[in-house]
C-alpha positions in Angstrom: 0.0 0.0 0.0 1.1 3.7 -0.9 1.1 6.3 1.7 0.3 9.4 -0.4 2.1 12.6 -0.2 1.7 16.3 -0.5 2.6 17.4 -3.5 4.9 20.9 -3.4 2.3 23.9 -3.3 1.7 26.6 -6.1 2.0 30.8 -5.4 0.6 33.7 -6.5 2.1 34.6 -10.0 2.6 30.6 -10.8 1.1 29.0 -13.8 -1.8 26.3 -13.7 -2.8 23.8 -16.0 -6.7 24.4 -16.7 -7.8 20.9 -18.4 -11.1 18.6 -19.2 -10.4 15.0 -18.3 -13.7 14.5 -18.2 -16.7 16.6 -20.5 -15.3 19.6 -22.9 -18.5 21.8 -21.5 -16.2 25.1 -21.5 -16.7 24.7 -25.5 -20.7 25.0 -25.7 -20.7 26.7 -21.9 -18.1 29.7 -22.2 -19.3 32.0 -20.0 -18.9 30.4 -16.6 -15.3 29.0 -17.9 -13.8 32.5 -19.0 -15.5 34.2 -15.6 -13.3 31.0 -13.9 -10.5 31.7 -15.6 -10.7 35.2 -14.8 -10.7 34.7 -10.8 -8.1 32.6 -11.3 -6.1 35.1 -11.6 -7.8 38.2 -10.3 -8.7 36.2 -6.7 -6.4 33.6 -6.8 -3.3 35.5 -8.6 -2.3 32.1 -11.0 -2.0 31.8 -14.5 -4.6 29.3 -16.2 -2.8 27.6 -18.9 -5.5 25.9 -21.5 -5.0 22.2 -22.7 -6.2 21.4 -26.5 -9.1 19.6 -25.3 -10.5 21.1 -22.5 -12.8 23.2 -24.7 -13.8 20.2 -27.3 -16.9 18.2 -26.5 -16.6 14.7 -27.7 -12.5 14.4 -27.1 -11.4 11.3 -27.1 -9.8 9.3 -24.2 -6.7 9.5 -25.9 -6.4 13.5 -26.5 -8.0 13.7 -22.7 -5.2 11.7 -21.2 -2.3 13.3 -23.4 -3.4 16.9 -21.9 -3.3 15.4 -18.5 0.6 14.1 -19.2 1.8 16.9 -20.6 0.5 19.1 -17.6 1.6 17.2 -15.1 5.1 16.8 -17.2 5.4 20.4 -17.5 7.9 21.7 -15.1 6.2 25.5 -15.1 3.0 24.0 -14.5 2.7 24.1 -10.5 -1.4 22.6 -9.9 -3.8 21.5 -12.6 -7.2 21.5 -12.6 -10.6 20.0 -14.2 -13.0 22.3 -15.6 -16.1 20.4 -15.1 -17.0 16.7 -14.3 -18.6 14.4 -17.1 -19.4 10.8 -17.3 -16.6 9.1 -19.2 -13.4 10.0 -17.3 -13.5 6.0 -16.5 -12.4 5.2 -20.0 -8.8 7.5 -19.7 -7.8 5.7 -16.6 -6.4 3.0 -19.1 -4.3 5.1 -20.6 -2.6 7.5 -17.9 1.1 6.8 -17.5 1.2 6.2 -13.7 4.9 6.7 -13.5 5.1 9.6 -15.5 2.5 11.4 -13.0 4.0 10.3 -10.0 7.7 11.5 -10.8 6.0 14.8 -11.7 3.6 15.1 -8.2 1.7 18.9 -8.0 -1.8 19.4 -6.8 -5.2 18.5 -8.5 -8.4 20.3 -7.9 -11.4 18.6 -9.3 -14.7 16.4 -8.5 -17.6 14.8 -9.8 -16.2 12.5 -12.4 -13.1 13.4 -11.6 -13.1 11.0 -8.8 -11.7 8.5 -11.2 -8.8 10.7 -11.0 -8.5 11.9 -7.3 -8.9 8.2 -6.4 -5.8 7.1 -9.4 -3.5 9.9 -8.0 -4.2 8.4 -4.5 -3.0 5.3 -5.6 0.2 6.6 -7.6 1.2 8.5 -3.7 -0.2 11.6 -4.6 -2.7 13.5 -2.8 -5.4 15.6 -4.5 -8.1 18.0 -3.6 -12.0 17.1 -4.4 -13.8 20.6 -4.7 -14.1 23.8 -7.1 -14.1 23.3 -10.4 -13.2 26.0 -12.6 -16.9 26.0 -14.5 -18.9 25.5 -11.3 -17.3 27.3 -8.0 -14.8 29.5 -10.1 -17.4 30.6 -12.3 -20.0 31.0 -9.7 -22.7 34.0 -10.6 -22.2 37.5 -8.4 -19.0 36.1 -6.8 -17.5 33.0 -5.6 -18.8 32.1 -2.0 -16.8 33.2 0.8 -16.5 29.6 2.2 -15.7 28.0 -0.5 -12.7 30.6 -1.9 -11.4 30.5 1.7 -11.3 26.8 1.3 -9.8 26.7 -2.1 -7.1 29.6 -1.1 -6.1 27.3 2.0 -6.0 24.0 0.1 -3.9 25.7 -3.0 -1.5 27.5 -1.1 -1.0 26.5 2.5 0.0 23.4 4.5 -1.4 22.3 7.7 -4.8 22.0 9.5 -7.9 23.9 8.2 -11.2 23.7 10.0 -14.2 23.2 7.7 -17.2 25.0 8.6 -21.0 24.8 8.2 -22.9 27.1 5.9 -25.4 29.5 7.0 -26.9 29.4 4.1 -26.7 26.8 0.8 -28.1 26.6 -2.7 -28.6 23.7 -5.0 -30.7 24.8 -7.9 -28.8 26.2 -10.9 -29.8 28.9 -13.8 -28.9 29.1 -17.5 -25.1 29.6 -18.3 -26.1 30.1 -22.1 -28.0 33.1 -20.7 -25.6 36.2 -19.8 -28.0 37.5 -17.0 -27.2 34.7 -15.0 -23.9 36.0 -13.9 -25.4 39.6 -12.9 -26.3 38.5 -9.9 -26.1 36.1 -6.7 -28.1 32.8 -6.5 -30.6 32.6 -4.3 -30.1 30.7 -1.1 -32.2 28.9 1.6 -31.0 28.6 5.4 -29.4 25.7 6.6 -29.3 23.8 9.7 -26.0 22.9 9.7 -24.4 19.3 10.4 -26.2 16.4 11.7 -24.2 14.2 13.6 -24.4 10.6 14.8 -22.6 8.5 16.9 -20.8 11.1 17.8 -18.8 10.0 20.8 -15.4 9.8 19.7 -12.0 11.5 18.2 -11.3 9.8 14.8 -8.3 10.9 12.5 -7.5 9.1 9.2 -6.6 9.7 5.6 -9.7 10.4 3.3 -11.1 8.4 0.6 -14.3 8.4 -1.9 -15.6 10.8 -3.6 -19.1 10.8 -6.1 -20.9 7.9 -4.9 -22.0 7.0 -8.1 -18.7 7.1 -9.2 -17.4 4.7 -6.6 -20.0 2.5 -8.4 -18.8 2.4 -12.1 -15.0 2.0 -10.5 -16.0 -1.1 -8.3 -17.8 -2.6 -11.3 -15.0 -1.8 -13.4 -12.4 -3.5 -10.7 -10.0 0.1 -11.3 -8.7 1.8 -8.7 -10.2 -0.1 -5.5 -7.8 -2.1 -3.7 -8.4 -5.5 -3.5 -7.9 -6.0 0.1 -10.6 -3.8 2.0 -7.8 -3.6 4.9 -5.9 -1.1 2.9 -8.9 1.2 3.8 -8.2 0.6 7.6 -9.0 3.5 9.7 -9.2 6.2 6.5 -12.3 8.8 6.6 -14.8 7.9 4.0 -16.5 11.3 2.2 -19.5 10.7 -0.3 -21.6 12.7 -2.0 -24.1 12.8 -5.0 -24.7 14.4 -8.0 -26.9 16.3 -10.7 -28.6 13.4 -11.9 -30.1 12.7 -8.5 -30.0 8.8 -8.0 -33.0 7.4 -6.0 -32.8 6.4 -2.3 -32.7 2.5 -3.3 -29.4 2.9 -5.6 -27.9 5.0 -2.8 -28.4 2.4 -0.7 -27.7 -0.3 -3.3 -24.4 1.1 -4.0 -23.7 1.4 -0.4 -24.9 -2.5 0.4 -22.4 -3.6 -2.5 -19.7 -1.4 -1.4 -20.3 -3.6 2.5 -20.7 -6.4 0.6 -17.2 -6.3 -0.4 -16.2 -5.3 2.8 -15.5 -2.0 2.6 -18.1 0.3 4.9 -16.8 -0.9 8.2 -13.1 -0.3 7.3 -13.6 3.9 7.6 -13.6 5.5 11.0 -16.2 7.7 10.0 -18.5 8.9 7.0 -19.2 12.4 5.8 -21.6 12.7 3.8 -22.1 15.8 1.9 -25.1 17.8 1.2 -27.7 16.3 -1.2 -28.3 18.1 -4.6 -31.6 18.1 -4.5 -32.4 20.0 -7.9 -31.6 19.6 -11.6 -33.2 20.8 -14.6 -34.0 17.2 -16.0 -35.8 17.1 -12.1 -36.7 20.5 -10.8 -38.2 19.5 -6.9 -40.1 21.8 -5.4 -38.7 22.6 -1.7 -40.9 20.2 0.1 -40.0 17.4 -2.5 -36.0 18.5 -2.3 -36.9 18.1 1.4 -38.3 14.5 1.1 -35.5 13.4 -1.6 -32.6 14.7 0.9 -34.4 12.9 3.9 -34.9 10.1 2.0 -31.1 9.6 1.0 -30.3 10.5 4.7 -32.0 6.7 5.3 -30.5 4.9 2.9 -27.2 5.8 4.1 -28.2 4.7 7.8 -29.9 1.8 6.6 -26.7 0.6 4.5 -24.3 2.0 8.0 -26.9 -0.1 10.0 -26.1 -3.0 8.7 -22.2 -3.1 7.4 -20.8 -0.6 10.1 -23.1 0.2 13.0 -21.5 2.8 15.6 -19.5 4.3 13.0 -19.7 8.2 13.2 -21.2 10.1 10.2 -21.9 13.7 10.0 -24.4 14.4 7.3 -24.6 17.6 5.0 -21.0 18.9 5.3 -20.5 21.1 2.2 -18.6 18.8 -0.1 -20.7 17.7 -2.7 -22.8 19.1 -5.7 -24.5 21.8 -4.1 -22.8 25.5 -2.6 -20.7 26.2 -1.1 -18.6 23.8 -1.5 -15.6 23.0 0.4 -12.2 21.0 -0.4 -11.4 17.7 1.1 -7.5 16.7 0.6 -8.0 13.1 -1.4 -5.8 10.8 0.5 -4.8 14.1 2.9 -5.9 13.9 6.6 -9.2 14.3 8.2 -9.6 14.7 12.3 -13.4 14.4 13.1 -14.2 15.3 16.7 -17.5 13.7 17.7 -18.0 15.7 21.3 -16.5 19.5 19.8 -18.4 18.8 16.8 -15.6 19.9 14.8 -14.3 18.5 11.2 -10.2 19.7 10.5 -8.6 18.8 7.2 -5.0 19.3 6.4 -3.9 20.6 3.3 
């Protein structure tokens, strides 16, 4: 088993590969790319450096993976990171070139799909960041949210602890990026009521791992990137969350009963389990319905813990997942979750 490492940190003024190992969306989607490149470097002081493909829908594997080796090969390229998610990432995995990646270890900031990745760089010794894409958080209407540039900021440029901290407020239901008014002002938020917490009667500290849950899915039915022996998963802190397409209650749990199956669950020392997205145009819930899919999921998840892990700590909506803010969990970094203080520190 590979310990993975920090990879050396970017600053201010450095250059950053901006790629699209999983959907070319900047392409048919460029406003909420160029206003993420732009905060790149207004907020964040770097210099986005485009790949070939990450602004052509329907790239193959091939040109995907080549943009990812020749970023991480670069020697003035200090981070990458994904503009968007996708569906497909699965299919480059065959053709990264683990050694060239791990002799050339720098930061990765991506999420959705690109948990294929995040959990391949764990696996070559390298540790990424799950969080902010350049699309979706970067190009966030009215501004980026405090929390989650705060979050970024720390994971990009500092090392050591970081507390993560619950949302006032949260928002999961997105407007048009082909429509220019979108960006002219903040989206609309409802109030949250923070972290629920259960079994919370202990001090747990472990190296993260997971990711989209539906993800974690394809990858186990795939056999890539899961280790064989479950023990290699010994006291890490398993981190889900779930997407757009807003899988139903029973595949949550189904997903979850196949991942204890193989006898996974009641390896982790704890679960977080991000926020559910409970709103996408192809399935536009009301708030009361949002409030019944969310609760819903919440059951699944204890029905699956129930069974394969009882008395394992979970804390449900931390701000990890598909919906905002959103903050950055180090992939393969360390995760301190303290039951009585109700606290949650990362180190970046």
């Amino acid at each position: 088993m590979i310990t993975p490492a920090y990879p050396p940190k970017p600053s201010p003024g450095d250059r950053i590969a901006v790629v699209s190992p999983a959907s070319g969306l900047p392409g048919p989607f460029p406003l909420p790319y160029e206003l993420g490149l732009e905060r790149l470097r207004s907020v964040y002081g770097l210099e986005p450096v485009e790949y070939p493909a990450t602004r052509t829908m329907g790239a193959t594997p091939r040109e995907r993976a080549d943009d990812l080796h020749a970023a991480f090969a670069d020697p003035d390229i200090k981070a990458v990171i994904a503009s968007i998610g996708g569906d497909d990432q699965i299919t480059v995995l065959p053709l990264l070139d683990r050694e060239l990646i791990r002799a050339h270890p720098k930061p990765f900031v991506g999420m959705s799909d690109n948990t294929n990745l995040l959990a391949f760089l764990r696996n070559t010794g390298i540790v990424g960041y799950h969080g902010a894409s350049v699309m979706v958080e970067l190009g966030r209407p009215g501004a980026m949210h405090p929390l989650t540039a705060d979050s970024l900021r720390a994971a990009l440029f500092t090392s050591g602890p970081y507390e993560l901290r619950p949302a006032d407020r949260w928002n999961d239901v997105d407007r048009d990026w082909a429509d220019p008014a979108t960006f002219d002002e903040e989206p609309q938020s409802r109030p949250s009521t923070g972290w629920t917490w259960v079994n919370a009667d202990r001090v747990v500290e472990g190296r993260s791992w997971g990711g989209n849950l539906e993800i974690l899915g394809w990858l186990l039915m795939a056999d890539r990137e899961i280790a064989r022996d479950p023990a290699e998963y010994d006291g890490d802190v398993l981190f889900l969350e779930t997407s757009e397409e807003l899988p139903s209650a029973a595949e949550v749990f189904r997903t979850l009963r196949n991942m204890g199956e193989r006898g996974l669950l009641r390896r982790f020392s704890a679960l977080l389990m991000a926020r559910a997205k409970t709103w996408s145009f192809a399935h536009p819930n009301s708030p009361e319905e949002g409030t019944r899919y969310a609760a819903d999921q919440r059951e699944a998840v204890l029905r699956a813990m129930r069974i394969y892990a009882p008395g394992t700590p979970i804390v449900f909506d931390v701000d990890c997942g598909h919906t905002d803010p959103q903050l950055v969990i180090p992939y393969g970094g360390t995760v301190r979750v303290d039951g009585p203080a109700r606290r949650i520190t990362v180190t970046y």
